[in-house]
N, C-alpha and C positions, 0 to 999 in steps of 0.2 A: 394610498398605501403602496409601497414597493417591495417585493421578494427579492431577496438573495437567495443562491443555492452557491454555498462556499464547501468546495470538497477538493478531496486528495486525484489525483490525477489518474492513478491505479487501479486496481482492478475491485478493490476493497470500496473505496470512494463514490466509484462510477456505478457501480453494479447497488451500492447501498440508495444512494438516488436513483435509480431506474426503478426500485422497489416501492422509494416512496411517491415520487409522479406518476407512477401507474395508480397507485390506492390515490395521491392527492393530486389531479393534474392542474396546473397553474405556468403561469407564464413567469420564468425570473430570472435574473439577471445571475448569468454564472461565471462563478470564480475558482477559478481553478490554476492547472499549472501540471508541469514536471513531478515525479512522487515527490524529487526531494525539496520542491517548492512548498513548505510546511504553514512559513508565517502568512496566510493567506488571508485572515480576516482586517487585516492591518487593511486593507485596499477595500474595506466597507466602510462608506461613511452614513450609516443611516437616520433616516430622522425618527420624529416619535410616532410609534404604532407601526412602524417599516415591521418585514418579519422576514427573520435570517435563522437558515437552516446550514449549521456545520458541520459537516460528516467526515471522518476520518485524518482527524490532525488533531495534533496534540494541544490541550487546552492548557498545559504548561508552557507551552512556547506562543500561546496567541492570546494569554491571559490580559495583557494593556489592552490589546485592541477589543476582546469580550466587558470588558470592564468600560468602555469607551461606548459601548453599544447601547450596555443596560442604562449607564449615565445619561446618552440620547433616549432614552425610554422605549428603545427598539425592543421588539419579541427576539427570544436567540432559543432553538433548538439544537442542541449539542449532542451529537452520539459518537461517541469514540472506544478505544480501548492502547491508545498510547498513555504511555505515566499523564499522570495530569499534576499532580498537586493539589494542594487544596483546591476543592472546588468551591466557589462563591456561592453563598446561598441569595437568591433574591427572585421576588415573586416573578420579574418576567423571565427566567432564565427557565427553562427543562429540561437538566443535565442528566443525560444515561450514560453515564461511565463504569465500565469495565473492564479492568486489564488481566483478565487470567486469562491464561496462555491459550484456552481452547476457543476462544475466541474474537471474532471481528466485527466490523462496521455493520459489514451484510449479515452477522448473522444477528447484533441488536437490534437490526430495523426490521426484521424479520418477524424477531419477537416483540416491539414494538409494535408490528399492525399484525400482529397475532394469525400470521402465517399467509396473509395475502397474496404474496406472490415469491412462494420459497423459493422456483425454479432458478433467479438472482441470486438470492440469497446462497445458493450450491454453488453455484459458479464464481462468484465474489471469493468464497470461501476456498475455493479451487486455487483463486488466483493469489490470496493470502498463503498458499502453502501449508494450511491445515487439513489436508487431505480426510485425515480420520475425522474430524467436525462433518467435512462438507460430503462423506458417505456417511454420515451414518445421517443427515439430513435426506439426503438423495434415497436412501433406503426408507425412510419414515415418510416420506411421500408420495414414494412408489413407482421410484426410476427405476427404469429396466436398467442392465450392464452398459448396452448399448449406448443409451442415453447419456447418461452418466459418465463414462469415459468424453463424450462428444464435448458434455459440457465445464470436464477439466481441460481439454485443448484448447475448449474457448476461455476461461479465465485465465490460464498461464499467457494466453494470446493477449490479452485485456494490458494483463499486469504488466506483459515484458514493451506493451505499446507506451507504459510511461515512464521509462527510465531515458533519462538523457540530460544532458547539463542543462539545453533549451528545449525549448519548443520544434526549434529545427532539426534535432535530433531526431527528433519520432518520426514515427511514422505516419500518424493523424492527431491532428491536435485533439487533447482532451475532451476540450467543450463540444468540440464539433462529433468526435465517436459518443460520447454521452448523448446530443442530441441524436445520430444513428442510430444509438437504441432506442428510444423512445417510442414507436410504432408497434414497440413489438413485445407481448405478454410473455412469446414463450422463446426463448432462447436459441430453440432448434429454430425456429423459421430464422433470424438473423443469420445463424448457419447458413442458412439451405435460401437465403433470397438475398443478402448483404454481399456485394463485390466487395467491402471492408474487411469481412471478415479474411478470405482468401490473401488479399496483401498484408494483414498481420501473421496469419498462419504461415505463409510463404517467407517472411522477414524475420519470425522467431528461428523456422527452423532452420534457415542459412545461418544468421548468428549465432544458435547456440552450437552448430556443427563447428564453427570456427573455437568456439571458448575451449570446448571439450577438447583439442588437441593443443592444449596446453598443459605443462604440468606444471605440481606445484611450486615453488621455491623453496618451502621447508612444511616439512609433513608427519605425525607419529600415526597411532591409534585412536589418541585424541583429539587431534584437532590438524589444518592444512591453511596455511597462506597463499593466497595465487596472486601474482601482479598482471593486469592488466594494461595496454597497451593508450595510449593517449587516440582513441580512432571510436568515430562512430557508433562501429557495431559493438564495441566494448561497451561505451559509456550503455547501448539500450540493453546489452545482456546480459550486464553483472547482477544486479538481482533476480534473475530469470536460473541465470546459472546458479548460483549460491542455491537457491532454493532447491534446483535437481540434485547438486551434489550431498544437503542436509538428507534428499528422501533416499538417496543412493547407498548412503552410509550413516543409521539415525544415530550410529554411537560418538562420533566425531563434529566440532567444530569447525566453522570454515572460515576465513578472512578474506575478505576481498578487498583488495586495494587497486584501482584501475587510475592511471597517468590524467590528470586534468591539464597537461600541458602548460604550466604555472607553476612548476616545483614544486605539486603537494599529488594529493591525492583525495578520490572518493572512496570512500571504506563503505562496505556491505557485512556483515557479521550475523552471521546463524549462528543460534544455539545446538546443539542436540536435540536430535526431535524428539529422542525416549529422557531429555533431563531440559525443557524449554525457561530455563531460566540463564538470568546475566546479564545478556546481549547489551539493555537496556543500562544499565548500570556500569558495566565498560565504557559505552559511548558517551554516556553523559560523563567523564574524566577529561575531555578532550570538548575547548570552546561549541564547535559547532553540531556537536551529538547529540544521540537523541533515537527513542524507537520503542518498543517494546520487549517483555523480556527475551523471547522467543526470535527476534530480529529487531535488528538495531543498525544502525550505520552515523559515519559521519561525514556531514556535507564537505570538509576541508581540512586536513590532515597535512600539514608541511611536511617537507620533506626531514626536516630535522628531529621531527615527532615517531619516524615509523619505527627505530629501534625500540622505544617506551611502549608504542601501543603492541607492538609484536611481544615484547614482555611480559605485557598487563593482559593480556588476552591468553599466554601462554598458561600463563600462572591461573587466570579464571579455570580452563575449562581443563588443567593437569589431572 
């Protein structure tokens, strides 16, 4: 028998499997990637009684290759909260899907092994940009202020570690910061014994210093567009930024559009954090979209597309 651990590369993904190999430690073959590296289970080919666990991608956009799985008579564990679509019914499948806005990966797996190791579960939650889920979890467990602050720097650090076109982008590859955490129950010691942490910490907040002195291209009350530059520290801080800018201003949406150097763009889209709906429903208008309601983006945006999406996004959140 062979595991899979197929999950999203962000802070959502990584933090929801560091929850479950602390409760279930096994040795397994991980798949991962880039956040916007989605179609991930395409690159399982398993046999029968293999057992593959998919945390935080969307089971609409990986539904051939889950369907591909169960046909090889493989076990598939599914916990997500991206649209799915119909979900397959069939006895090897354990789908926990949910897409309401208040929550994520980290916090179903959380409720999955019935509170095991929530200090993850805060921090995932951190890093998904649901602030009020991952206090009022941090509060029902009985983090101090201290604590609690420490362990949103580390998921916003987590999160902004997976944005990038490649793997080169980052600043540690996925696989290899998921295995980093591994050793470690409680999140403060990663802090306080991890030289990882420090070069993520130190590479968020040089990038997101540069984002912020940018303005936007077109901006009211309810919503702001920002273009982003074809460079590194852009492609790792667009969704790191977009998410400070929704908590800066929860009445306003945000668009982020950052230079892929190919005539198009990557699109990042916050909803309003006091109205988490849309997001997911704009992006899916446009081939390569996709997300949830509350955050959404799209992998490839041509350039001939941006006046359309600047309209249709205009018009969502007027």
């Amino acid at each position: 028998m062979t595991y899979y651990d197929v999950f999203n590369g962000d802070a959502d993904g990584i933090c929801a499997l560091q929850q479950l190999r602390l409760a279930e430690p096994r040795d397994a073959i991980l798949i991962t990637g880039v956040k916007r590296d989605i179609e991930l289970l395409g690159r399982v080919q398993p046999q029968a009684d293999d057992t593959v666990t998919v945390l935080d991608i969307s089971l609409d956009k990986n539904r051939d290759a889950l369907l591909d799985c169960l046909e090889n008579e493989a076990w598939v564990t599914y916990v997500d909260h991206h649209f799915a679509g119909e979900i397959p019914q069939h006895p090897r499948l354990d789908a926990i899907i949910d897409t309401t806005p208040n929550v994520c990966t980290s916090l179903l797996v959380n409720r999955y092994l019935d509170h095991a190791h929530p200090k993850w579960a805060v921090v995932g939650a951190f890093g998904d940009n649901l602030n009020d889920s991952a206090l009022a979890l941090a509060k029902q467990i009985g983090l101090d202020e201290h604590t609690t602050q420490h362990f949103e720097v580390l998921g916003n650090c987590i999160n902004y570690n997976g944005y990038g076109e490649t793997v080169e982008d980052l600043h540690v590859p996925p696989a290899r910061l998921s295995l980093s955490l591994r050793p470690f129950a409680d999140p403060m010691a990663f802090i306080r014994d991890s030289d990882l942490f420090g070069i993520l910490r130190d590479g968020y907040e040089e990038d997101l210093a540069r984002a912020q002195s940018l303005a936007p291209t077109s901006s009211d009350e309810r919503h702001a567009v920002y273009l982003l530059p074809a460079q590194p520290w852009a492609r790792r801080v667009s969704g790191v930024f977009a998410n400070q800018l929704a908590r800066d201003n929860p009445g306003r949406a945000y668009a982020l559009l950052t230079d892929n150097g190919r005539g198009g763009y990557v699109v990042s889209v916050r909803a309003p954090l006091n109205n988490r709906q849309g997001a997911d429903a704009l992006c899916r208008q446009f081939p390569t979209g996709g997300g949830r309601a509350a955050a959404a983006g799209i992998n490839e945006l041509p350039q001939d597309d941006v006046p359309r999406f600047v309209t249709l996004f205009s018009r969502a959140y007027s």
